[in-house]
N, CA and C atoms of all chains as a GROMACS GRO file, in nm:
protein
  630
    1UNK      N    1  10.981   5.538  19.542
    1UNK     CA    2  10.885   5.550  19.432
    1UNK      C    3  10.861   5.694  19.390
    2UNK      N    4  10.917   5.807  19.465
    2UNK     CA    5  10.868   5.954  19.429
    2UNK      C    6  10.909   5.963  19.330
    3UNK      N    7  11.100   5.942  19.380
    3UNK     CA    8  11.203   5.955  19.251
    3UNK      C    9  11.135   5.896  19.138
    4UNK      N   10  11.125   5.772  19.153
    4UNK     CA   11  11.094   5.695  19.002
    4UNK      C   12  10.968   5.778  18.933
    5UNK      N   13  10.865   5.826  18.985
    5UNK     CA   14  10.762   5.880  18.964
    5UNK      C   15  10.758   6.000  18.850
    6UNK      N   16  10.890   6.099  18.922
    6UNK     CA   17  10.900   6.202  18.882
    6UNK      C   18  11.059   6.175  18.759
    7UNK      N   19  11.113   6.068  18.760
    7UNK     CA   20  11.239   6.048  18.674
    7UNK      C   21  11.095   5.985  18.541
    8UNK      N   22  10.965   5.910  18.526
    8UNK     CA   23  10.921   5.895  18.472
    8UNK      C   24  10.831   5.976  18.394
    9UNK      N   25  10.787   6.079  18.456
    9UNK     CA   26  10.766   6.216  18.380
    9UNK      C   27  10.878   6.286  18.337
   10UNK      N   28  10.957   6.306  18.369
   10UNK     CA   29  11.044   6.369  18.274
   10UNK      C   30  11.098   6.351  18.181
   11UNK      N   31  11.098   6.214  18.198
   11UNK     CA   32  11.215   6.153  18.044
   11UNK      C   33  11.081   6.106  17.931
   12UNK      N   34  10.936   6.144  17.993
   12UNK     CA   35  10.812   6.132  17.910
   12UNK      C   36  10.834   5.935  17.843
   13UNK      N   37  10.886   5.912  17.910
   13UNK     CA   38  10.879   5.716  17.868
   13UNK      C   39  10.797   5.667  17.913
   14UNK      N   40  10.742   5.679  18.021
   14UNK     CA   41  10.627   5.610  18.108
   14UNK      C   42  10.694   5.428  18.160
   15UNK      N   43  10.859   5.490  18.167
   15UNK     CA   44  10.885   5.368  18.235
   15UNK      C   45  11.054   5.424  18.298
   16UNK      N   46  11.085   5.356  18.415
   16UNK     CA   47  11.240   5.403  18.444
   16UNK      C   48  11.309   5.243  18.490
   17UNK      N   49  11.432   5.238  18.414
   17UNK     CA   50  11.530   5.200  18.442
   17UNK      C   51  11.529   5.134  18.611
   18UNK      N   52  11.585   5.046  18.695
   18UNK     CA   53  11.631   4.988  18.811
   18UNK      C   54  11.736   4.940  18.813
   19UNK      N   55  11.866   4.991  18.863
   19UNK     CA   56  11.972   4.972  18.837
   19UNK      C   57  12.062   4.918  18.939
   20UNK      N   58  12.177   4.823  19.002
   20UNK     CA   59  12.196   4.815  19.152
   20UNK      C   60  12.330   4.926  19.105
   21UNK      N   61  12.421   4.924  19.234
   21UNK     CA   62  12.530   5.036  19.259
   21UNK      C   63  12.650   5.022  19.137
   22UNK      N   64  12.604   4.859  19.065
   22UNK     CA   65  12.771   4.894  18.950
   22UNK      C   66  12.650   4.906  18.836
   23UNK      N   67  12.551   4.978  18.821
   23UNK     CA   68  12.506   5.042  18.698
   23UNK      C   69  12.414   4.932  18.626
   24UNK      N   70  12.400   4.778  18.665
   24UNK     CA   71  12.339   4.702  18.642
   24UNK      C   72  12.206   4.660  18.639
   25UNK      N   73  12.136   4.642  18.509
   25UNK     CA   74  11.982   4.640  18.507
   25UNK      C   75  11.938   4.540  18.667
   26UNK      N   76  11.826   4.584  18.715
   26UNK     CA   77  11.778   4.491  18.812
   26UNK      C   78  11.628   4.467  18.775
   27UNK      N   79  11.540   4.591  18.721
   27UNK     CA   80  11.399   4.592  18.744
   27UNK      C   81  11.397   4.692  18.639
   28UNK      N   82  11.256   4.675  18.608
   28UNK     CA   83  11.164   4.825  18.524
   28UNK      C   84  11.046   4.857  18.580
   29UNK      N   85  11.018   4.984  18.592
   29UNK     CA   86  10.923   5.030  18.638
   29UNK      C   87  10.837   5.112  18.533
   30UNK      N   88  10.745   5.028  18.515
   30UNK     CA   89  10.627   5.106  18.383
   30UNK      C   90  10.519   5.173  18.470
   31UNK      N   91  10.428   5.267  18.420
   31UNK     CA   92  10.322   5.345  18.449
   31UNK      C   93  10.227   5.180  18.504
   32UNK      N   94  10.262   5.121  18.419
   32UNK     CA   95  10.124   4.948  18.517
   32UNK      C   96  10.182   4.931  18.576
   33UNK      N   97  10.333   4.906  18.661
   33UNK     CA   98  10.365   4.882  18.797
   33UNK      C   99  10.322   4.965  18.858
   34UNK      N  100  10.354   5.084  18.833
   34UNK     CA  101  10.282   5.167  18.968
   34UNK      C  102  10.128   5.165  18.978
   35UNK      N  103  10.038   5.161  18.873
   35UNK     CA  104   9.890   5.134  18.927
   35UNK      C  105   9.920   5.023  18.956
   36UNK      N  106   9.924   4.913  18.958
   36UNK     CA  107   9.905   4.759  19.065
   36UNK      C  108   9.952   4.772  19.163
   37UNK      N  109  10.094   4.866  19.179
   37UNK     CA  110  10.193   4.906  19.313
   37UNK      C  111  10.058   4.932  19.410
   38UNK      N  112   9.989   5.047  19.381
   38UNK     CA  113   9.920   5.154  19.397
   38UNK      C  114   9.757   5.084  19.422
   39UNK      N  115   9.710   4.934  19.350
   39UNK     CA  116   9.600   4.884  19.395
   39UNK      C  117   9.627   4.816  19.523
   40UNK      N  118   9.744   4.791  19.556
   40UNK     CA  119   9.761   4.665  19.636
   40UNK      C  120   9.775   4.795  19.809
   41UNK      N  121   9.893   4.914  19.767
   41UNK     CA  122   9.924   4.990  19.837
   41UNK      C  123   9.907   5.171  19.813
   42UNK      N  124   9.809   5.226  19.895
   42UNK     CA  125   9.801   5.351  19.829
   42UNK      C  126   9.914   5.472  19.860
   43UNK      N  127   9.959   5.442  20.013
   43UNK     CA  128  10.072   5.531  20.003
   43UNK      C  129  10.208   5.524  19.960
   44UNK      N  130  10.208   5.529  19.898
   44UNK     CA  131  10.324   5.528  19.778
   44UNK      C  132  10.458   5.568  19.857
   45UNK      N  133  10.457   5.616  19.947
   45UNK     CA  134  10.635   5.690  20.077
   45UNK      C  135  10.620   5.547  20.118
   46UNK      N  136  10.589   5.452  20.121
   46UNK     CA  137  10.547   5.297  20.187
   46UNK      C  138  10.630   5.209  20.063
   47UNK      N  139  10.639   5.272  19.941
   47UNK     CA  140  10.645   5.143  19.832
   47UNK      C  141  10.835   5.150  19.837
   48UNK      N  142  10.887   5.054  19.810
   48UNK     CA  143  11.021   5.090  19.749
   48UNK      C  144  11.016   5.074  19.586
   49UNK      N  145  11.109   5.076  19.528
   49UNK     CA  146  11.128   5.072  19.375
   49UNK      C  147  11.139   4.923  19.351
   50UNK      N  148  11.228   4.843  19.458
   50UNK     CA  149  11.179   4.704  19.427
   50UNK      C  150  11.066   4.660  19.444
   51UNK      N  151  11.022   4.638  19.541
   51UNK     CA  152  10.870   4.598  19.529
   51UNK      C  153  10.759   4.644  19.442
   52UNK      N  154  10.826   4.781  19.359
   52UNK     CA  155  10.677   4.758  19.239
   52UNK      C  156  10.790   4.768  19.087
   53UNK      N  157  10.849   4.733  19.127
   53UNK     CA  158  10.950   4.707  18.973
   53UNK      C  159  10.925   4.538  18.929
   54UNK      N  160  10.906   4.514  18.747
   54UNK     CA  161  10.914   4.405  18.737
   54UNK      C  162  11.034   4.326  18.730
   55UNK      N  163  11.093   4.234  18.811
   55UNK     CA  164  11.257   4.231  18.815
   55UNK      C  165  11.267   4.134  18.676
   56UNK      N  166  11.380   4.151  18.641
   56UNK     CA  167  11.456   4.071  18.530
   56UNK      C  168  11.359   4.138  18.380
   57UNK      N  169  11.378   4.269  18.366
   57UNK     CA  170  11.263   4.271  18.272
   57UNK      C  171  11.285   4.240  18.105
   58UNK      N  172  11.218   4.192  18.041
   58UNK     CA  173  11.267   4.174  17.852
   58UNK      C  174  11.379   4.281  17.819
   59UNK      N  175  11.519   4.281  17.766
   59UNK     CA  176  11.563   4.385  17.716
   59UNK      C  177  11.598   4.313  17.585
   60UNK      N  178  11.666   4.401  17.471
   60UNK     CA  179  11.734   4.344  17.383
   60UNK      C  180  11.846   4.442  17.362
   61UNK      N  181  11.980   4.354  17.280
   61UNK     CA  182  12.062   4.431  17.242
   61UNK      C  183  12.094   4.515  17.168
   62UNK      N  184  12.203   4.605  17.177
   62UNK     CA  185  12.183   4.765  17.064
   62UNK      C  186  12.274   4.687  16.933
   63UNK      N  187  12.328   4.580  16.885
   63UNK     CA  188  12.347   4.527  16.778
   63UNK      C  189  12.194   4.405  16.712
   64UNK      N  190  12.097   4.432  16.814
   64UNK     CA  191  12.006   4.315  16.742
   64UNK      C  192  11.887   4.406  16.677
   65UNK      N  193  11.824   4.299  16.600
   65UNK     CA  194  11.762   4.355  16.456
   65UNK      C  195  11.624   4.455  16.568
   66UNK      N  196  11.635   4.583  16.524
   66UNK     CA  197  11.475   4.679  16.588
   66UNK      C  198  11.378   4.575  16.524
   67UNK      N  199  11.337   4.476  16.427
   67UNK     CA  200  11.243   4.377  16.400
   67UNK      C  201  11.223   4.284  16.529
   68UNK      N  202  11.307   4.268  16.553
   68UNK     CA  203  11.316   4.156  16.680
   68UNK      C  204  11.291   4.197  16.838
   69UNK      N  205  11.307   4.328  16.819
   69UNK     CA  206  11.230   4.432  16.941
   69UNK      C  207  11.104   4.439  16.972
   70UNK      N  208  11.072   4.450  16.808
   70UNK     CA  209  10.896   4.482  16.767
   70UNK      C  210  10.854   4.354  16.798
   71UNK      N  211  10.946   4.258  16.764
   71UNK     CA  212  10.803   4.087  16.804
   71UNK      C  213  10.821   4.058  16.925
   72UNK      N  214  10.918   4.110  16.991
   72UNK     CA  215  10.955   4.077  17.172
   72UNK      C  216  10.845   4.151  17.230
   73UNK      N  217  10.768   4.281  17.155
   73UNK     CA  218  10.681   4.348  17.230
   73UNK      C  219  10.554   4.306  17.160
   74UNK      N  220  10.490   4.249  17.043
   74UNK     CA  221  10.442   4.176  17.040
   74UNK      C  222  10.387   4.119  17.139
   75UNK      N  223  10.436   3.983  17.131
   75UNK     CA  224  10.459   3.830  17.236
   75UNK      C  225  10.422   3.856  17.307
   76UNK      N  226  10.478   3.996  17.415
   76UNK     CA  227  10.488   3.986  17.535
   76UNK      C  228  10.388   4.112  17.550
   77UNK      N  229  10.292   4.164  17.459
   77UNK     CA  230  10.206   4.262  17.485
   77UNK      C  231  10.239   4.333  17.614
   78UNK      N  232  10.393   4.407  17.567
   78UNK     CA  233  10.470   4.518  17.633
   78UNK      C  234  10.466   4.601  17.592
   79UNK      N  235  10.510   4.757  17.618
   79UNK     CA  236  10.476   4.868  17.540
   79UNK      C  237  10.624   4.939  17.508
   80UNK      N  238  10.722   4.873  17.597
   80UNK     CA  239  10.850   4.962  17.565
   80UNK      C  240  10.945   4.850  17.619
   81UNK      N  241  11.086   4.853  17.579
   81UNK     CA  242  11.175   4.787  17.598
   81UNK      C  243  11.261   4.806  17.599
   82UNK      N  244  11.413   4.806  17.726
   82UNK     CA  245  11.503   4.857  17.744
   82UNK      C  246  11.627   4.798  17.622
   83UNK      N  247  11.713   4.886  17.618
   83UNK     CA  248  11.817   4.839  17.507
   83UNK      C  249  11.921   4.778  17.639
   84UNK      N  250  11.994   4.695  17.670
   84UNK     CA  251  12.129   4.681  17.723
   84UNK      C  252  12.274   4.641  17.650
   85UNK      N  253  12.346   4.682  17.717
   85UNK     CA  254  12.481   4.571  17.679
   85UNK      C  255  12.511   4.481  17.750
   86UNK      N  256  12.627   4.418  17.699
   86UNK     CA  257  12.673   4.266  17.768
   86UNK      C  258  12.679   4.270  17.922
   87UNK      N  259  12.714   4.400  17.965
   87UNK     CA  260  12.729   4.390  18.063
   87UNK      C  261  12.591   4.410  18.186
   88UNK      N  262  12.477   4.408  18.115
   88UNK     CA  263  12.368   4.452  18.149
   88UNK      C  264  12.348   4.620  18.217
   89UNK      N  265  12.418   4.699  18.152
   89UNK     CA  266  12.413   4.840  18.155
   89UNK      C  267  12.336   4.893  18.095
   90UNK      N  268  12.200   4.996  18.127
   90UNK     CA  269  12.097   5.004  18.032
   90UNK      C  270  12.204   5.132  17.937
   91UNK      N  271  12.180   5.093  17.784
   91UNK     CA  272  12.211   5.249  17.742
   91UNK      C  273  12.107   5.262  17.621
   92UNK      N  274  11.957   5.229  17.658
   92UNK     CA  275  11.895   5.331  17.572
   92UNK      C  276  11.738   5.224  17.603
   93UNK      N  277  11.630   5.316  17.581
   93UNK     CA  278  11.547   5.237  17.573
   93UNK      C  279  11.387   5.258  17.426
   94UNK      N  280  11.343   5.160  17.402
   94UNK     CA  281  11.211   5.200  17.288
   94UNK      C  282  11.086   5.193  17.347
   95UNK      N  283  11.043   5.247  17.258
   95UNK     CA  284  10.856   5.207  17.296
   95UNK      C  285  10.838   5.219  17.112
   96UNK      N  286  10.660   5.157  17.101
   96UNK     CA  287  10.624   5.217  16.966
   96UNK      C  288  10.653   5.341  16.887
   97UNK      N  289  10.629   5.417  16.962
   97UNK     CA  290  10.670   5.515  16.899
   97UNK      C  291  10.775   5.532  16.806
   98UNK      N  292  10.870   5.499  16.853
   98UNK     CA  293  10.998   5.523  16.825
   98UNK      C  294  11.033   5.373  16.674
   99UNK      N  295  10.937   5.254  16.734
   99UNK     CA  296  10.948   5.199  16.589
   99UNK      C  297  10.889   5.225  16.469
  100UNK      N  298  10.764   5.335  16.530
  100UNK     CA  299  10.713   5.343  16.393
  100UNK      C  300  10.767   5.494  16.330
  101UNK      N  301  10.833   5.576  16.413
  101UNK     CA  302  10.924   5.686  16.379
  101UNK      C  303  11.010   5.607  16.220
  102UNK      N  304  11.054   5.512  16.266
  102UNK     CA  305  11.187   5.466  16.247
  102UNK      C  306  11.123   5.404  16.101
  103UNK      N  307  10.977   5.345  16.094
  103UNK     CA  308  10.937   5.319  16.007
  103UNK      C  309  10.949   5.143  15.990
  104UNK      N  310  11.004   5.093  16.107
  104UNK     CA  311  11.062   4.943  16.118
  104UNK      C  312  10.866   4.892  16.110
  105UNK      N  313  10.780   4.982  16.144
  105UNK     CA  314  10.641   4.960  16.140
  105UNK      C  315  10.563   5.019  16.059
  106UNK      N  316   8.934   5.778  19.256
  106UNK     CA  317   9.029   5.680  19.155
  106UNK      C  318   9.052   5.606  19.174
  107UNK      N  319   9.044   5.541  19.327
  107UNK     CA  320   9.025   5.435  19.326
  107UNK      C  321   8.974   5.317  19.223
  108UNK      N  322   8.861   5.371  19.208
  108UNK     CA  323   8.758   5.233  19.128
  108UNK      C  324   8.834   5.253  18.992
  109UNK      N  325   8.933   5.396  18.934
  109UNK     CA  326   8.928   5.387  18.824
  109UNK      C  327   9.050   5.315  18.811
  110UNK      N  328   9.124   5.292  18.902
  110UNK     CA  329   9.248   5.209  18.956
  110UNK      C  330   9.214   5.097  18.878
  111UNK      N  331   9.122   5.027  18.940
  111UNK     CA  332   9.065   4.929  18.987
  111UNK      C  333   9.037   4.843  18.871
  112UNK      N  334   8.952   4.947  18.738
  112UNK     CA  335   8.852   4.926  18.606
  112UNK      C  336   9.004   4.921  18.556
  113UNK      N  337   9.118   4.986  18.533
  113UNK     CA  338   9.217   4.980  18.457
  113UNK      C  339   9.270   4.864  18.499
  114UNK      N  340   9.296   4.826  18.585
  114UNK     CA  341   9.379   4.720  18.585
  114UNK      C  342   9.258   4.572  18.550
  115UNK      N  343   9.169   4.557  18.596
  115UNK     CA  344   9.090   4.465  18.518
  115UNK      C  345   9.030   4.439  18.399
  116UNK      N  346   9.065   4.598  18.308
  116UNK     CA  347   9.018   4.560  18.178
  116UNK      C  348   9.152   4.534  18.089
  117UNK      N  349   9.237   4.569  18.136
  117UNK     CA  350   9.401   4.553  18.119
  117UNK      C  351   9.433   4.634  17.990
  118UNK      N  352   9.412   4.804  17.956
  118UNK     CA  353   9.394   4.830  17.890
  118UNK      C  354   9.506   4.970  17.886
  119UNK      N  355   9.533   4.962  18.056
  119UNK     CA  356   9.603   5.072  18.080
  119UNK      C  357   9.522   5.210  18.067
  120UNK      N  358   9.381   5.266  18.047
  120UNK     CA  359   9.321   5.312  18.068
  120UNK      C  360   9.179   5.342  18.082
  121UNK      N  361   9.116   5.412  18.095
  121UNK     CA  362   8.994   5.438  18.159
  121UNK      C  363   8.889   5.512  18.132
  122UNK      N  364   8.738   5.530  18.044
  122UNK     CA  365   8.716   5.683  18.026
  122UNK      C  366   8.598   5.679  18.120
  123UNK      N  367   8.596   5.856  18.098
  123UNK     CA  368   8.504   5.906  18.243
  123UNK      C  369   8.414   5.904  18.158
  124UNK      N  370   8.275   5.877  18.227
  124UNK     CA  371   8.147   5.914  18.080
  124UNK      C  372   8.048   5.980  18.220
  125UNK      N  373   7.959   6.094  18.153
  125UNK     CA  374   7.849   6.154  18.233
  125UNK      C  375   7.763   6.084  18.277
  126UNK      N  376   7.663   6.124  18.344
  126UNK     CA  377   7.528   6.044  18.389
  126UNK      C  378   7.464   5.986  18.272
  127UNK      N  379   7.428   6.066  18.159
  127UNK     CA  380   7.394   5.988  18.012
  127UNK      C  381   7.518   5.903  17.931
  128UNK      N  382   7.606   5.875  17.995
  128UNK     CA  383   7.688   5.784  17.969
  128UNK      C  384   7.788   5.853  17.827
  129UNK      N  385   7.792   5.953  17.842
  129UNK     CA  386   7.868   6.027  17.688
  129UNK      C  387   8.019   6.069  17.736
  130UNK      N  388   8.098   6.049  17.671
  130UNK     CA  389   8.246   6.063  17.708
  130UNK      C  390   8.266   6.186  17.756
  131UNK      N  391   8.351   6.226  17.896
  131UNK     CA  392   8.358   6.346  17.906
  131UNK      C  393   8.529   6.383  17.920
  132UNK      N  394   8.603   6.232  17.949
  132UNK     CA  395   8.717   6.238  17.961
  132UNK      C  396   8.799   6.119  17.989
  133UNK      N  397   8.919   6.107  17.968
  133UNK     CA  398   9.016   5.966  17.976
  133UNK      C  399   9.101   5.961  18.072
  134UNK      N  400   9.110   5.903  18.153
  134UNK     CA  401   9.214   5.836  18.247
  134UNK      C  402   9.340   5.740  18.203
  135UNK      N  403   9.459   5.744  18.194
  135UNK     CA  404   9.546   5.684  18.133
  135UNK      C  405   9.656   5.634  18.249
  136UNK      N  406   9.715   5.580  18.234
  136UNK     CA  407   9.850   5.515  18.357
  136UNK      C  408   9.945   5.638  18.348
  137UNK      N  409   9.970   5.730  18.246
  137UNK     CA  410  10.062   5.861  18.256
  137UNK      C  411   9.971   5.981  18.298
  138UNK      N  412   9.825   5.958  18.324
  138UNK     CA  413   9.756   6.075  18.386
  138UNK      C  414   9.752   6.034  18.569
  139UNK      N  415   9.739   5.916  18.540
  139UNK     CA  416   9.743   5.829  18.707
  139UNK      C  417   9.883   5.890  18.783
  140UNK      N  418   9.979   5.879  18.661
  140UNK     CA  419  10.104   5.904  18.728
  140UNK      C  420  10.119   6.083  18.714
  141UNK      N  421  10.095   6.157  18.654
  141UNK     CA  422  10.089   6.259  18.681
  141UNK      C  423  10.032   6.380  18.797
  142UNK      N  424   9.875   6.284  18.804
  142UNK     CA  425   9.805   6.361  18.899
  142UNK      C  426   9.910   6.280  19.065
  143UNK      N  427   9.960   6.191  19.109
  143UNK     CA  428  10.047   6.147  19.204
  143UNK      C  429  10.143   6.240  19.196
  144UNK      N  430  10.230   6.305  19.088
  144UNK     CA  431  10.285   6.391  19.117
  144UNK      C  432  10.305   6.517  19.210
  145UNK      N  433  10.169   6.536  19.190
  145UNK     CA  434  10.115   6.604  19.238
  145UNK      C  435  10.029   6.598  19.348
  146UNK      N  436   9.969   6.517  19.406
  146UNK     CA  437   9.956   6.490  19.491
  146UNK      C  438   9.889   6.358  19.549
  147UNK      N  439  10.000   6.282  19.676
  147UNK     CA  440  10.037   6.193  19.693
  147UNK      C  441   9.892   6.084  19.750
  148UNK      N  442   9.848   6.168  19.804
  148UNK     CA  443   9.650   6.075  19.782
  148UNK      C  444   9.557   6.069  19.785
  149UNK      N  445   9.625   5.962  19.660
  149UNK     CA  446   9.472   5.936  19.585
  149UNK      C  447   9.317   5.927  19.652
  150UNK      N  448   9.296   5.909  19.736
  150UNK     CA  449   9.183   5.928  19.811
  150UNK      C  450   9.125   6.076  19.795
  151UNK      N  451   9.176   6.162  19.759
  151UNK     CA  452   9.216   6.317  19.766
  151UNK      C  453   9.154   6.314  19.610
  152UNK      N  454   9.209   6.284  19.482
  152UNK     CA  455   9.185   6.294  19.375
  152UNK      C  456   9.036   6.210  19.372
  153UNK      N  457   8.965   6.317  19.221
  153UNK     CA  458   8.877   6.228  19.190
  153UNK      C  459   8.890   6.243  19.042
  154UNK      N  460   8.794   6.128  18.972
  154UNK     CA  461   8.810   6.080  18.810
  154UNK      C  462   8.845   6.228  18.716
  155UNK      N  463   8.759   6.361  18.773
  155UNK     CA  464   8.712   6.463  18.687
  155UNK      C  465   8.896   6.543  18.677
  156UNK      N  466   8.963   6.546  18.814
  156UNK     CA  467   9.079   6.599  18.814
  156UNK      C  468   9.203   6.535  18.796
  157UNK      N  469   9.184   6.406  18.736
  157UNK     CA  470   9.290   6.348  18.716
  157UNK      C  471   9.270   6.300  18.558
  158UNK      N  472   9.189   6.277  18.485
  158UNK     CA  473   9.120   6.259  18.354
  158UNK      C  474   9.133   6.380  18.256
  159UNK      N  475   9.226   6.341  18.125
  159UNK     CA  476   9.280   6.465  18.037
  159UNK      C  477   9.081   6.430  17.980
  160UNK      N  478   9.064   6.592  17.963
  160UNK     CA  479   8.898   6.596  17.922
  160UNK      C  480   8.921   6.612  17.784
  161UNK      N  481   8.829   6.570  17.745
  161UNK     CA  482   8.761   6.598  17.546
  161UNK      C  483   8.884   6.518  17.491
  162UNK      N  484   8.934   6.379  17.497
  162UNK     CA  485   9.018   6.301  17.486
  162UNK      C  486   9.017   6.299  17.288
  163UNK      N  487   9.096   6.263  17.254
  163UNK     CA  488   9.131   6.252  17.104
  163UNK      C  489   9.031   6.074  17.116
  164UNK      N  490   8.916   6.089  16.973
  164UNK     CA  491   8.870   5.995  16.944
  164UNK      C  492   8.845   5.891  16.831
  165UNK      N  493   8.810   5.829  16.807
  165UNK     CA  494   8.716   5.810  16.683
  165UNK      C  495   8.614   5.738  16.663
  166UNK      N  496   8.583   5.722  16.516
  166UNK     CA  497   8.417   5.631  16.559
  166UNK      C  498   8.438   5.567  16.429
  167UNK      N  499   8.322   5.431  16.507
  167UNK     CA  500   8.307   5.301  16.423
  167UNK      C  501   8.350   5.291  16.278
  168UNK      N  502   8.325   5.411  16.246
  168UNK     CA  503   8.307   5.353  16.056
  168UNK      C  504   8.485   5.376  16.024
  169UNK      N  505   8.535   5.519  16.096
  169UNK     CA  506   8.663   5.562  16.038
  169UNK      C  507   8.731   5.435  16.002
  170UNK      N  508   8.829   5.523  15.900
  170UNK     CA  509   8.959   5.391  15.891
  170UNK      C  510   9.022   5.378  16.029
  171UNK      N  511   9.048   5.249  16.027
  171UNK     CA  512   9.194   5.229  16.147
  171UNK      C  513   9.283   5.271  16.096
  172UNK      N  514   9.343   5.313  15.988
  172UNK     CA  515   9.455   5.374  15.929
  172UNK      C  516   9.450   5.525  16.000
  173UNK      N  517   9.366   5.556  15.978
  173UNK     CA  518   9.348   5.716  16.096
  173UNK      C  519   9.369   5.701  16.226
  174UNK      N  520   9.312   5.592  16.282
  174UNK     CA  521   9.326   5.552  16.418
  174UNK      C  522   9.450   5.572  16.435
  175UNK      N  523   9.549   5.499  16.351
  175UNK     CA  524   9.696   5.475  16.370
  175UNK      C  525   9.770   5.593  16.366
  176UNK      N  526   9.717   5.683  16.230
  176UNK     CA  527   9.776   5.800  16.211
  176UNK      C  528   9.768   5.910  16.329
  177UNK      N  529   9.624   5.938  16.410
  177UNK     CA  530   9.639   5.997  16.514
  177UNK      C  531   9.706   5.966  16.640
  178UNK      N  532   9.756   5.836  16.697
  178UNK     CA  533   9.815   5.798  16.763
  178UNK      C  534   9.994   5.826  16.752
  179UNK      N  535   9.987   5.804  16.631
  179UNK     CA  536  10.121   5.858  16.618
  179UNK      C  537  10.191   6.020  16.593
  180UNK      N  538  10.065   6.120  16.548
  180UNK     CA  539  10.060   6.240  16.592
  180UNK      C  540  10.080   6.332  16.701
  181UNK      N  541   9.996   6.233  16.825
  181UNK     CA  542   9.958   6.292  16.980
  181UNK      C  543  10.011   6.197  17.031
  182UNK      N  544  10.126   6.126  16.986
  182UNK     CA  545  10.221   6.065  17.061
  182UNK      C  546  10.181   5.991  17.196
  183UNK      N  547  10.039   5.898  17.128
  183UNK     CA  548   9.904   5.845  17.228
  183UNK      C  549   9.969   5.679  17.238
  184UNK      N  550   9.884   5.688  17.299
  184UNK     CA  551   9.924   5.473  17.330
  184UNK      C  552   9.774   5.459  17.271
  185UNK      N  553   9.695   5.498  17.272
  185UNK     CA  554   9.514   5.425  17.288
  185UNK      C  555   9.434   5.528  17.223
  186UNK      N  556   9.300   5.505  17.201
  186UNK     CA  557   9.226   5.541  17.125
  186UNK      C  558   9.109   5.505  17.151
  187UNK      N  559   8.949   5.590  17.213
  187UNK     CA  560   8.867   5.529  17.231
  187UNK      C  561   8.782   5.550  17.126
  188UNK      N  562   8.698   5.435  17.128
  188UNK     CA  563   8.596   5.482  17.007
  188UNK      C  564   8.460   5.494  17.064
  189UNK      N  565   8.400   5.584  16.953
  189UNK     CA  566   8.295   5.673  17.032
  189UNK      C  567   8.195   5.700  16.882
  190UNK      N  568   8.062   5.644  16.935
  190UNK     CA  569   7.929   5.690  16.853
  190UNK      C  570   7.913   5.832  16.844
  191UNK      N  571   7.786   5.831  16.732
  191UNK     CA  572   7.789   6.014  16.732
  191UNK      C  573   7.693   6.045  16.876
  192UNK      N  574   7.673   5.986  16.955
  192UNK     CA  575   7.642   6.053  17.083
  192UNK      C  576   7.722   6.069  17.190
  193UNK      N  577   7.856   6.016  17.125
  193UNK     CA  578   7.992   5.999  17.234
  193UNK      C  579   7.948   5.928  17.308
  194UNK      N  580   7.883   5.811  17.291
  194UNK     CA  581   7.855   5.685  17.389
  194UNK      C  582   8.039   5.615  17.296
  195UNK      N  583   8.120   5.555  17.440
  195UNK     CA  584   8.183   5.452  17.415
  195UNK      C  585   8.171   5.349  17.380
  196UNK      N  586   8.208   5.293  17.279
  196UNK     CA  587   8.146   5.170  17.218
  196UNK      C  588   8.265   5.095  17.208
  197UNK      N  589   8.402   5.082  17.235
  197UNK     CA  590   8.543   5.030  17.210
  197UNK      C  591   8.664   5.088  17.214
  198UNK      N  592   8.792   5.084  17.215
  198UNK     CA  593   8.893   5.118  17.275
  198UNK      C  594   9.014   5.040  17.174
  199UNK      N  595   9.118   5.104  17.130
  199UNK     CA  596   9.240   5.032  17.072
  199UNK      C  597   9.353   5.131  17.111
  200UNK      N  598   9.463   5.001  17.113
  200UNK     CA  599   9.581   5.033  17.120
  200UNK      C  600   9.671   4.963  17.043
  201UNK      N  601   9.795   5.025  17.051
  201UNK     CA  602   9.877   4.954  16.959
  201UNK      C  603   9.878   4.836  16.907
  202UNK      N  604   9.864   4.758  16.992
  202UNK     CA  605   9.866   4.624  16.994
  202UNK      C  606   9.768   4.556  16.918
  203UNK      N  607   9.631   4.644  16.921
  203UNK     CA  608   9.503   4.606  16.816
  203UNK      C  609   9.580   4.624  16.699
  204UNK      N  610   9.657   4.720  16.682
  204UNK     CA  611   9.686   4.761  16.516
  204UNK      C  612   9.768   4.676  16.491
  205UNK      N  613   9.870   4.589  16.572
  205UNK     CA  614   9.942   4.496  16.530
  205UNK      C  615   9.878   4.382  16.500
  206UNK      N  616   9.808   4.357  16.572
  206UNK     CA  617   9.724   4.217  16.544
  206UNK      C  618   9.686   4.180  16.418
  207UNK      N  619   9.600   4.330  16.406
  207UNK     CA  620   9.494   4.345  16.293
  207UNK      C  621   9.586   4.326  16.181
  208UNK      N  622   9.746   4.383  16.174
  208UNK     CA  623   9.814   4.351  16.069
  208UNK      C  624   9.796   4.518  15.950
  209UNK      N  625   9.762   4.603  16.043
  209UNK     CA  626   9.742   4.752  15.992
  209UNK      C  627   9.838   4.855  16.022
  210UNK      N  628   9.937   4.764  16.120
  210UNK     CA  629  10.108   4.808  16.089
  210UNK      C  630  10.181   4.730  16.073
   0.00000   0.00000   0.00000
């Protein structure tokens, strides 16, 4: 959880990627996993990345409509959402921001 | 931070504000300030609301447009927004998700 902690400040997303060894989505870890991680358990050298990652998390694809992003986060009163490909390889991810950059909002 | 752990995850809002003994805003707690002050150091038992809480938080009040609401959020590259009387008593809180609802993006 340090790593993820500090890979989540840096890339300023307030969420990181969970990936297993062939590059494959497994989990996401948002700023609310780690506070619930963090209500349940306070020392955090105790947590792994699975246990406070949400596994199988919403992604959508980098050919599907950014409209259809925005109602997936909607629905699911999420704040960001990973992009994948077929092969479930993350290569990019959104939050609001970035839809209303884009003006899709 | 504990308790402010605690208030965030039960008001499900992803954050938190600090208010004085006369109850007037003095500062905000957010899931990327939660995760920041951990950065820094690992516990929380150790931290309290005043050193982990960005102070004099970006606000607004009752009457403004939500169109401003929206516009400053997307300025300070914010998730949330508390709202605040002219005595900086908290009176309500939005996030994105209000503005979607509302149909004001």
């Amino acid at each position: 959880m340090r790593e993820a902690l500090l890979e989540m400040t840096e890339k300023r997303l307030g969420m990181t990627a969970v990936v297993d060894a062939d590059d494959r989505l497994v989990g996401l870890i948002t700023d609310g996993d780690l506070r619930r991680a963090l209500d349940r358990q306070t020392d955090l050298h105790a947590v792994s990345a699975s246990e406070a990652m949400t596994p199988d998390p919403f992604t959508i694809g980098p050919d599907e409509l950014a409209a259809r992003g925005l109602q997936l986060m909607e629905e699911k009163a999420i704040n960001g959402l990973l992009v994948v490909d077929g092969d479930k390889r993350v290569i990019g991810a959104l939050n609001m921001h970035d839809f209303l950059r884009a003006g899709v909002i």
